[in-house]
N, C-alpha and C positions, 0 to 999 in steps of 0.2 A: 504493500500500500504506500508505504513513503516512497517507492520509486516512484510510483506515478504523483504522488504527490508534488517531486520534485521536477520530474517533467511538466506539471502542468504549471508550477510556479514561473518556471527559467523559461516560457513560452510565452506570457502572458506579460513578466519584466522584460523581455527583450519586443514585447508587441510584436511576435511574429508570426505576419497574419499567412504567411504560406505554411503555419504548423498545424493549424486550425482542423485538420483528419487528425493529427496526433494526438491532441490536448482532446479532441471530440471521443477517440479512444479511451486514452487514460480517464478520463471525465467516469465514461460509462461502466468501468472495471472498477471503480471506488464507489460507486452509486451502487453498482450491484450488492455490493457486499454493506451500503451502510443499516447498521439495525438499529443505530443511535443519532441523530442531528447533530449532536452534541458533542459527537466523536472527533479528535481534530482534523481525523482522515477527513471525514462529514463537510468539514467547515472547510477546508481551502478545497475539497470539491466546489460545493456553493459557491464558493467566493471566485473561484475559476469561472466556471458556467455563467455568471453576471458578464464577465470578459467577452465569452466567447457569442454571448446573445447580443453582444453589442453595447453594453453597459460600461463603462469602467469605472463611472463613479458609483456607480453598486457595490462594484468589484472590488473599487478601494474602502467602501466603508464596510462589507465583510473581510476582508484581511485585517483592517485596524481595528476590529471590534474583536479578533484572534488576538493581536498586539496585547489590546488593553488588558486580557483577561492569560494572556501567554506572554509576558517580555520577553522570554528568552525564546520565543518564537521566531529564527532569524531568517528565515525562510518568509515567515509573511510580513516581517518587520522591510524586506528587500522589496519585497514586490508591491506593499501598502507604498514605499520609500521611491517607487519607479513612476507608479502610478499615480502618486501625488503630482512628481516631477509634471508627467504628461498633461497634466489636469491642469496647470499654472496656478498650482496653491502653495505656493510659495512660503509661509510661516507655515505651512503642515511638512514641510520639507524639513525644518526644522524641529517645530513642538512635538511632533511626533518620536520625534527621536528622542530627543529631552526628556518624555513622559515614562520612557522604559530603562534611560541608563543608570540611574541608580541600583537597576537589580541586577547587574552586570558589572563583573570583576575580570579585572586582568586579566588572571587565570586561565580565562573561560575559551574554548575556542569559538572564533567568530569575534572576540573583544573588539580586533583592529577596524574590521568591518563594521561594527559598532558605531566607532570616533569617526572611522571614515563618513558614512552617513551623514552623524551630527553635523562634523565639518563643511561637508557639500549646501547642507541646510543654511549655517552661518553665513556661508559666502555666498550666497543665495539671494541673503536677508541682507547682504552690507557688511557685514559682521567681519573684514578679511581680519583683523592681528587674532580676533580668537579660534577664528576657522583654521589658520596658519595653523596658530599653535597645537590645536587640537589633532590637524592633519599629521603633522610633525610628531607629535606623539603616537600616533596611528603609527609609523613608520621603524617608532623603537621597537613595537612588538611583532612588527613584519616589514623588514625593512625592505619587500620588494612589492607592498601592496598596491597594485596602479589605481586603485580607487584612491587612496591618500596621496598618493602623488598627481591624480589626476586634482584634486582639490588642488593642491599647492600650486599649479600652473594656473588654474582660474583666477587664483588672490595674487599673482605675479602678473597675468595679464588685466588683471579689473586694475592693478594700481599701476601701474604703465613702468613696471619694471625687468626690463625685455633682455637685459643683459644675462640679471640673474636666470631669467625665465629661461632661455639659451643654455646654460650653465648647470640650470637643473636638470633640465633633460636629457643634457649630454650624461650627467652624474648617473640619473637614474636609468637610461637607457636599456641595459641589460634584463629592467625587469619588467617592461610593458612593449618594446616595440613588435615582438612575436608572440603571437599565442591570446593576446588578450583580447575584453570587448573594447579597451580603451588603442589598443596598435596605433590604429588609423588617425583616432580621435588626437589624439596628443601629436602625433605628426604636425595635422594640422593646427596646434595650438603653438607649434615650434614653428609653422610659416606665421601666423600671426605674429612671434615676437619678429621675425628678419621684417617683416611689413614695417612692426614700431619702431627698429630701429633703423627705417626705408633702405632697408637693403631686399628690394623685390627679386634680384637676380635669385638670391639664396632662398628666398620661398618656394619661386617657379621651380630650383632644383628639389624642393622637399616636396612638392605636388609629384616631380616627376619619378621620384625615387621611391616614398613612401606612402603617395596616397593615390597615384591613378593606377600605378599596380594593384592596388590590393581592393579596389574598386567591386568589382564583381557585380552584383545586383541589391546588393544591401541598402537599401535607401538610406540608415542611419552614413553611411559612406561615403555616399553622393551626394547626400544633399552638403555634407563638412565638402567634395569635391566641387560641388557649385558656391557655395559660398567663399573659398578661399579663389576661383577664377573672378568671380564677381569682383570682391573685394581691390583686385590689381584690374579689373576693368576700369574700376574708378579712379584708382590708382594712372589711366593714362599707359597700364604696360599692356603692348602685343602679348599675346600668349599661344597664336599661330594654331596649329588647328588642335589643340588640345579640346577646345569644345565639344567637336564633331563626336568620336568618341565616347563623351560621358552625354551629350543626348541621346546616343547611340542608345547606351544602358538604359536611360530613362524608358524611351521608349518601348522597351522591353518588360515595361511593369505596365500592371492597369492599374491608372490610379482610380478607381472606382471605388470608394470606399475610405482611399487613403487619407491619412492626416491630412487635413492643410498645409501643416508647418511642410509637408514634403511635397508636396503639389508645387505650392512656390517655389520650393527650390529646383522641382520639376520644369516650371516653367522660365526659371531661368535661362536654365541649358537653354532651353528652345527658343528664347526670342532672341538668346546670342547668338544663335546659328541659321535664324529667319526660320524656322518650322514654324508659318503658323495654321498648318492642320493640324499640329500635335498640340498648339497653343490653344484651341479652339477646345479639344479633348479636353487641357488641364481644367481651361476656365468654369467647362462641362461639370468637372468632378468636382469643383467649390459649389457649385448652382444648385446639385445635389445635395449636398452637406445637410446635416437635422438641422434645423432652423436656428438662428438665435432665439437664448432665453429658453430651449427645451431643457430635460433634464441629462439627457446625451450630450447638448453640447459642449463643446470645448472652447476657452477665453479665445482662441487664436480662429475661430473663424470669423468672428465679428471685424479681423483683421486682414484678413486673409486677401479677400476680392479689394480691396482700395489700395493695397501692399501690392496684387499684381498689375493693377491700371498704373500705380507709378513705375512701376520695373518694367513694363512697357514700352511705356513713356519714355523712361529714360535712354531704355535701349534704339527708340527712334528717335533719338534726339532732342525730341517736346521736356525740356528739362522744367520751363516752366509749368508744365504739366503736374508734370514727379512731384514739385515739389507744394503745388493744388490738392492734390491726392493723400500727398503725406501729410500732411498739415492738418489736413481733417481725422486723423487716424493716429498723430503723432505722441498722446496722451495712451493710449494705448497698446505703445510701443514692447514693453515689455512684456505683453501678454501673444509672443510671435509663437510661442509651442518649445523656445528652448531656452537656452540657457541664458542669463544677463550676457555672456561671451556673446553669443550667437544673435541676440536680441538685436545687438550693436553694427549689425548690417543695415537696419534701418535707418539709424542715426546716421552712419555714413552716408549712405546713399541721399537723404535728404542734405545733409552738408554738401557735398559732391554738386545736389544739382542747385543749390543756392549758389553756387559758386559759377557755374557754368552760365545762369539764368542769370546774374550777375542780381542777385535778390542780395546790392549789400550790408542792408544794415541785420537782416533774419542770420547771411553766412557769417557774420561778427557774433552772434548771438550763441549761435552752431559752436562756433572753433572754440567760443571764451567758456563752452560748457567743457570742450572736452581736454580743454589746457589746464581748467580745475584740476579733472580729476587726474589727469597725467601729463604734470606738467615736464617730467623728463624727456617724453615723449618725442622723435624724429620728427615723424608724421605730422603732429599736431604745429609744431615749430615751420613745417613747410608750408603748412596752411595757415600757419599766422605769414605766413611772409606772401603767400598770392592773395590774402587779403588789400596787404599796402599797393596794388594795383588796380585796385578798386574804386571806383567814386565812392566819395562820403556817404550818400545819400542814395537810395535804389527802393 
């Protein structure tokens, strides 16, 4: 029974909607045999099946009502801890974790995983020195855990410290770039710091090395492969037919069904490479989407269709558009389906097309937000300087 238990968990935290015969398996071999509800076999059955009917915020409030009554339950403590993520509940990414570590000791296995979580929560919420700290301590009891070191790279890139963030990953390299969920993911957090520290040559070489290899059909994959091409689209770099290629993959998925957050970045590919019959598909699959305000819904659709009319837009040019679009939807920007990291394609791309649309008193506005928060920052320094070629007034 726990194997299938843990089949249906690891299916359900990775949202892997092409396992849905496997989990519908496992589902009905733990159903068969439950004689009790109450059994915890019983329960991440349940809490599975909410998943699988399309639910996930069912799904997350039976796994966390396993949590409340099981803390050392780290199997639902992971998947309540995924599906928060997906949900854009943001203090539950945290509180959740909080509510169960006191009955967790060092000792225990699964502890690091524990703090790891916590940490991700923190840095989630703003929180980096004690998400740091906490990740870092994750680290003394496994010091090859890529959940704590993937935390550490979030709180190096949320405070624009790209050196170090470089530094650590070279450090830590040996325990996350093969084999893990995080490989690809932190690749791509190693191109974001060469971006901050506008060295794009050396991102294009970590796209080329360690993230359009390992690419495959994973949409968690592709969408970090379109957002880091994006990102140096704005950026002003060729990246020559790297495109072609990862619409390729897109294309090979039906996004029927799919997240938002990956439709987007579905339909990035596609309007970098002019598909728009495929484009036509994506927009298809947002129009479908459960309505705003259902109990299905997710924050990131609400966001979804006026995110793709500016990336549209941008990509034909109409900057003044992008940045029409955005502006009306710019308040709920971090409700994009990922990470504050990942959020932060928005905010560029509306900087990006304030700049182009020569909108200059909004692109002053733009850069002095994100020279706040990093002010070491390359990037940030480049665009205070194509500001002083701007009129005063726009």
């Amino acid at each position: 029974m726990f194997a299938h238990c843990l089949r249906a968990a690891l299916i359900v935290r990775a949202d892997a909607d092409a396992a849905r015969p496997a989990l519908a398996e496992s589902l009905g071999v733990i159903e068969a045999a439950c004689s009790d509800m109450n059994d915890p076999a019983c329960r991440h059955a349940a809490a599975a099946r909410a998943w699988l009917d399309g639910n996930s915020a069912l799904a997350a409030e039976r796994y966390g009502a396993i949590v409340v009554d099981q803390p050392r339950d780290v199997l639902a403590l992971m998947v309540a801890h995924a599906l928060d993520f997906r949900l854009g509940r943001r203090p539950m990414l945290r509180d959740r974790v909080a509510q169960v570590l006191p009955e967790w000791k060092p000792a225990m296995p699964g502890y690091a995983s524990v703090l790891a979580m916590y940490a991700f929560g923190l840095e989630e919420n703003g929180q980096y020195r004690r998400a740091e700290k906490l990740a870092r301590r994750a680290l003394t009891y496994d010091a090859r855990h890529p959940g704590a070191i993937h935390v550490i790279a979030h709180v190096l890139e949320m405070q624009g410290r790209a050196r170090e963030g470089l530094e650590f990953l070279a450090a830590t390299e040996p325990a996350w770039v093969d084999g893990t969920i995080f490989s690809v993911h932190l690749a791509w957090h190693r191109a974001l710091f060469h971006l901050d520290a506008d060295d794009p040559d050396a991102a294009l070489a970590v796209y080329d090395t360690m993230i359009a290899k390992g690419s495959g059909l994973d949409m968690s994959v592709l969408a970090d492969a379109s957002a880091l091409l994006w990102r140096l689209r704005l950026r002003g770099i060729e990246v020559g037919e790297r495109w072609r290629p990862l619409a390729d993959r897109w294309e090979a998925h039906s996004l029927a069904g799919a997240r938002p957050f990956y439709v987007v970045h579905a339909l990035i590919a596609f309007a970098s490479t002019g598909r728009s019959a495929a484009t036509v598909v994506a927009l298809q699959a947002l129009r479908h989407a459960d309505p705003v305000g259902t109990a299905l819904s997710l924050p990131e659709e609400a966001l979804a269709q006026p995110l793709c009319e500016a990336l549209l837009a941008f990509a034909s040019g109409d900057y003044a558009g992008c940045v029409k679009s955005l502006t009306r939807v710019r308040h709920i920007a971090h409700r994009c389906g990922g990470s504050l990291a990942q959020c932060d394609l928005i905010h560029l791309t509306l900087t990006e097309a304030a700049l182009r649309a020569r909108k200059a008193q909004l692109a002053r506005t733009l850069v002095a937000e994100r020279a706040a928060q990093k002010p070491a920052s390359r990037l940030n320094r480049r665009l205070q300087q194509r500001l002083q070629t701007m009129p005063a007034v726009a």
